[in-house]
N, C-alpha and C positions, 0 to 999 in steps of 0.2 A: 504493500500500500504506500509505503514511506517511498519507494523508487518512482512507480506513478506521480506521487504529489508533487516531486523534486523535476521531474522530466515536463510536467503541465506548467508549471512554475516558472520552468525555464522557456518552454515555449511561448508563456504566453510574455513574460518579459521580454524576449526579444521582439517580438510582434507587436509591441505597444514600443519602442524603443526606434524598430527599423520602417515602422508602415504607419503608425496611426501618427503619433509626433510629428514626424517630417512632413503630412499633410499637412499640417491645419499652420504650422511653424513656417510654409512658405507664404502664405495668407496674410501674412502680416503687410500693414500699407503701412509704406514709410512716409509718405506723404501726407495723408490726412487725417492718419492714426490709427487705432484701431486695428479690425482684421477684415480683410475682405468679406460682401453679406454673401456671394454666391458663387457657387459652382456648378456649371450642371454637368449631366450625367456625361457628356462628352468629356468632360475633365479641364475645360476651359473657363477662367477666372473670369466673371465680371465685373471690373473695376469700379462699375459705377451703381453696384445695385445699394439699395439699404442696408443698416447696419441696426440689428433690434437690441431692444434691452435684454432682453433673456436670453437671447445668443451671448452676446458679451459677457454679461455674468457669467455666464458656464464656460467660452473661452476662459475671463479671470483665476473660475474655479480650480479650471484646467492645467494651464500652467503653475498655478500655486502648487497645484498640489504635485506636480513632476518636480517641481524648486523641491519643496519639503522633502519629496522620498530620495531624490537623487544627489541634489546640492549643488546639480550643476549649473551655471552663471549663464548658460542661453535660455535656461528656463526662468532663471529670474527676469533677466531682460524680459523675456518676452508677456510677464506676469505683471512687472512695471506697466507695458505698452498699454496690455490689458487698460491696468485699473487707473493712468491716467485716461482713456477713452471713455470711459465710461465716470469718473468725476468729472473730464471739463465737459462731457457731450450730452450724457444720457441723463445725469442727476438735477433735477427741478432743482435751481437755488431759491428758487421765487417762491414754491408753493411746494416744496419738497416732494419725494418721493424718486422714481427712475421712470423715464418715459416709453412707452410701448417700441419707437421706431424711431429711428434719424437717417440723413441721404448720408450717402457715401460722405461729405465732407462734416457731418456733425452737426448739421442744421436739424433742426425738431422737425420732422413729418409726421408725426403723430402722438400727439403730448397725452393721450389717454395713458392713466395710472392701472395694472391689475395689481391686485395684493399677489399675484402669483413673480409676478415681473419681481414684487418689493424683495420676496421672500428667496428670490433666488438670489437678489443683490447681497442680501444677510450674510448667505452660504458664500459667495464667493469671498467679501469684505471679511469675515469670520476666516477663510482657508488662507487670508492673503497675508491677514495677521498672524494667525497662525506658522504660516512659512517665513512671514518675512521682519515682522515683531513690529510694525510700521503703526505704529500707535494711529493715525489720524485713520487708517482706515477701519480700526473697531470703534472708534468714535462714530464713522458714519454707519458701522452697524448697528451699532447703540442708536443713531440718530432714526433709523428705517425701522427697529423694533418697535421704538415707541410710536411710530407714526401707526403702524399696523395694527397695534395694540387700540388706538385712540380714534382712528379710522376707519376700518378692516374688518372690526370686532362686533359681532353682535351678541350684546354680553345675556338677552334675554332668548335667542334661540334655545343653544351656545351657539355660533358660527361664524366663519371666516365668510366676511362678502366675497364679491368678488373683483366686479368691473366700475371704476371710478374715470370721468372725465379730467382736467388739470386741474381743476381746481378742486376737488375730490366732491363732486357733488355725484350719487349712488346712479350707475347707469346700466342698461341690458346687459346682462352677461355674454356678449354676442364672439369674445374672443375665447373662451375656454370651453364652448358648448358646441356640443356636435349630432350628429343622429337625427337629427332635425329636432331639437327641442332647444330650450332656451331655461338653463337652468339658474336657481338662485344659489345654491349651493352645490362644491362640487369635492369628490372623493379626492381628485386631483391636485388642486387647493391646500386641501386642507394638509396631504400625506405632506409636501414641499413647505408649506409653514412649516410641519413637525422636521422635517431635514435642516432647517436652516436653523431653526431655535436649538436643534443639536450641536449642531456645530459652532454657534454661538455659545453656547454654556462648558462648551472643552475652552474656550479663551476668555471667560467672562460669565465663571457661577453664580451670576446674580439670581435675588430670591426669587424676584418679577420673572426671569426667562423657567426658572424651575417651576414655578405655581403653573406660568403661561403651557410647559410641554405638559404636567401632570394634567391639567384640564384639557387639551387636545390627546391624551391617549385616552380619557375617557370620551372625551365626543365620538372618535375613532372607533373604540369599540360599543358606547352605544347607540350609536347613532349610523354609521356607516356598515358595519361589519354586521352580518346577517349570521345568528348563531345557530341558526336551522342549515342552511346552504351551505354555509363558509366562504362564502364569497363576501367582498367589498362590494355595497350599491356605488354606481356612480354619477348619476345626477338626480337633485333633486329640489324640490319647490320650499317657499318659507318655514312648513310647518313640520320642513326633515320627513319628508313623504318621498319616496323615489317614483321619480316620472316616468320613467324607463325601464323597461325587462330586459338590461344589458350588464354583460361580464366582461369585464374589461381582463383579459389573463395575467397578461404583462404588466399591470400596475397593481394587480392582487400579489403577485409574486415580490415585486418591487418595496412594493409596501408591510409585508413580512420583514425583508429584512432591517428598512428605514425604523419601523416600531421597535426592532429589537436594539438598534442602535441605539437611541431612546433611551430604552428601558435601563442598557449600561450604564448611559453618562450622569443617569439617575439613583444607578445603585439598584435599582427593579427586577433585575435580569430574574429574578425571581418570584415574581408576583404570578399567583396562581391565575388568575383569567389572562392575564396579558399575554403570559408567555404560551399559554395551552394555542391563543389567539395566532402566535408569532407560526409554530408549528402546526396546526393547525390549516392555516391557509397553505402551506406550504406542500403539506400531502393533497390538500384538494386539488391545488392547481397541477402537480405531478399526475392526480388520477383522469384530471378533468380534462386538461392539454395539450400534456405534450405527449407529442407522435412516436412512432416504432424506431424513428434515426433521431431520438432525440429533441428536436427541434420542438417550440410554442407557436400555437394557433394563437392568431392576434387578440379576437374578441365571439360574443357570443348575445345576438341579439332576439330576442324571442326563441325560436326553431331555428334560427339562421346562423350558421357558422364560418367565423371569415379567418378562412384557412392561409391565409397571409404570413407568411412568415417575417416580421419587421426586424429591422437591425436593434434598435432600443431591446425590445422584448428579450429578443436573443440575449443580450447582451445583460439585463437585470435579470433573467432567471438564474446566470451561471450565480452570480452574486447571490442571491435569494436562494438558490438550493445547497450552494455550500455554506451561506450560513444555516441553514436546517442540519445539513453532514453536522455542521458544530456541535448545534442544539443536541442533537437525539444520536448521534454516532451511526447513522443509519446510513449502509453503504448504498443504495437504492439512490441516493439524494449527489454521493461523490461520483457514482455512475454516470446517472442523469450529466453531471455538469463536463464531466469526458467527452459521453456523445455531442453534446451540444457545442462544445469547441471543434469537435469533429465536425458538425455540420457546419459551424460558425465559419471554419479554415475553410472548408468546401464551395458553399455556396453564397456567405454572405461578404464575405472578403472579396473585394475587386483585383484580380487578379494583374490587372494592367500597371506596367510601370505609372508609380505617382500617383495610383488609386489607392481608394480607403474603405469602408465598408458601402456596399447599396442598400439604400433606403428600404427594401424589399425584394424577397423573391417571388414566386407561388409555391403551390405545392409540391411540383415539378424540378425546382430550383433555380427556375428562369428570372431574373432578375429584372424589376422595375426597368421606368426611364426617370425615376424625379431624380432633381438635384442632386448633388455630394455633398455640398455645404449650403445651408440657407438660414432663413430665421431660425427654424427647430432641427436643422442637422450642422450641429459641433461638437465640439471635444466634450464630450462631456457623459453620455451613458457607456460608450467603446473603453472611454481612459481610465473612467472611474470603475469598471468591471475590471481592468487589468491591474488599476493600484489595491485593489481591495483581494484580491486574489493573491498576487504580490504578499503582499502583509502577510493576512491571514496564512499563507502556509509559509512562511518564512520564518 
């Protein structure tokens, strides 16, 4: 078992080292800052598309957290570049918070606030400090918690809103809702608050961020987490009612492990509902999901199953079932995440010089045509599956 762990280990280190890094690490615009918003599937830059707030933050994440595990000085640099793009471009000095989107040179294209956008801004500003001890930027995590808190919060639900205009006046949820419904609460939301107040309380054990994750693992489990199914709902209306008969697999799995993270930085790791919850979700989605070579079915809506194989999903299961191998010692779970890098190297890796993963394959393993890099494809679910993987068996 020990030679296995040491051979996946080392695989998948080089592979986040030689393939994923070097993608996103030529991105970088020395010219108007920041990283390049787009790539499409051809594998050709465009220099002039936009550049979002939640990309960016997860670029920041990104390189932080290669700075932290490696200590090498092009990952700093390039974690700097980060996080001055996103304080001189994306951060509201007027009316705080991080803006949805700016044009290639940092002008505001879309100054709508989500608490999702805020929450990722936490996690990277949290990873940055973290790596880099840069006091001013856990101040502006401090500065975006309290806004989320004061904003964000709906302290008579419980719930994280979600979509705010610039001036934070409450507006349709029309950027984090999909399937065709228009939710006021979402499973999505809420798991990414609890990620970034995680990582916020490993640099900054304030009592506020500890009360703040203790009350989000209880909305999460009673209010999201269905104890009949085992599944996570994920969207729903004011009165925490789900709109929807939809499985999201890859954020049930996802959100396994983010909770159990949690639970640690809290001391929890042994709380009897939580943790039954942690493991739990995690044989469900193994029974419920994933296919004979391994790989996760995207989602599951009514009778309708969207047999998708997405890069993200791939990529948080491995994470989500090897922290379950942790939890329960159960080889079924280190298996699983063997094939799934087996499929992952097979079919989801872009195989062409100066490629990076595809957005998707089918069932087949025929690959999409979207983007390689855009709003929501960056360094950020592929690197954070390789650094956590990394760790944990090292």
């Amino acid at each position: 078992m020990s030679h296995k762990m040491n051979q996946l280990q080392t695989e998948i280190a080089e592979h986040w080292k030689t393939k994923i890094m070097p993608f996103w690490s030529k991105l970088k615009d020395e010219d108007h800052g920041g990283f390049y918003g787009w790539v499409g599937n051809d594998l050709q830059i465009n220099h002039q598309a936009p550049k979002g707030g939640i990309a960016t933050a997860r670029q920041l994440w990104s390189f932080s957290a290669a700075y932290r595990v490696t200590g090498e000085d092009i990952w700093r640099e390039h974690a700097e570049h980060a996080y001055r793009f996103l304080t001189g471009h994306l951060m509201d000095r007027e009316h705080g918070g991080l803006y949805w989107m700016v044009d290639a040179t940092g002008e505001a294209l879309d100054t709508s606030k989500h608490v999702y956008t805020q929450s990722f801004g936490i996690y990277a500003l949290s990873e940055y400090y973290r790596a880099t001890h840069d006091a001013s930027a856990l101040d502006l995590a401090k500065t975006l918690f309290a806004l989320i808190e004061s904003k964000g919060f709906n302290t008579e639900a419980p719930a994280y809103k979600e979509q705010f205009d610039r001036f934070w006046n409450e507006q349709p949820n029309e950027m984090l809702s999909e399937n065709g419904v228009i939710a006021d609460y979402t499973m999505n939301t809420h798991i990414h608050v609890l990620e970034a107040y995680t990582t916020l309380y490993r640099v900054w054990p304030d009592p506020q961020v500890k009360a703040s994750l203790e009350r989000l693992l209880g909305i999460l489990y009673e209010r999201v987490y269905d104890k009949n199914t085992r599944f996570l709902g994920v969207f729903f209306n004011k009165k925490w009612e789900s709109i929807i008969d939809l499985r999201s697999f890859g954020h049930d799995i996802e959100a396994s492990w983010l909770i159990d993270d949690a639970l640690k930085v809290l001391g929890l790791e042994h709380h009897p509902q939580y943790a039954a919850m942690v493991t739990d979700i995690a044989y469900n989605i193994l029974s419920a999901a994933v296919q004979a070579d391994g790989s996760l079915m995207n989602e599951q809506e009514g009778n309708h199953v969207d047999t998708t194989r997405i890069w993200w999903v791939q990529a948080e299961a491995m994470v989500g079932f090897y922290n379950a191998y942790q939890r329960t010692g159960d080889s079924k779970f280190l298996e699983t995440v063997e094939q799934l890098w087996n499929y992952t190297q097979t079919h989801i890796v872009d195989s062409r010089p100066g490629g990076e993963w595809y957005w998707a394959v089918d069932e087949n393993g025929t690959p999409d045509h979207h983007e390689m890099a855009g709003p929501w494809k960056c360094p950020y679910h592929n690197s954070r599956f390789c650094i956590e993987l990394m760790e944990r068996m090292g």
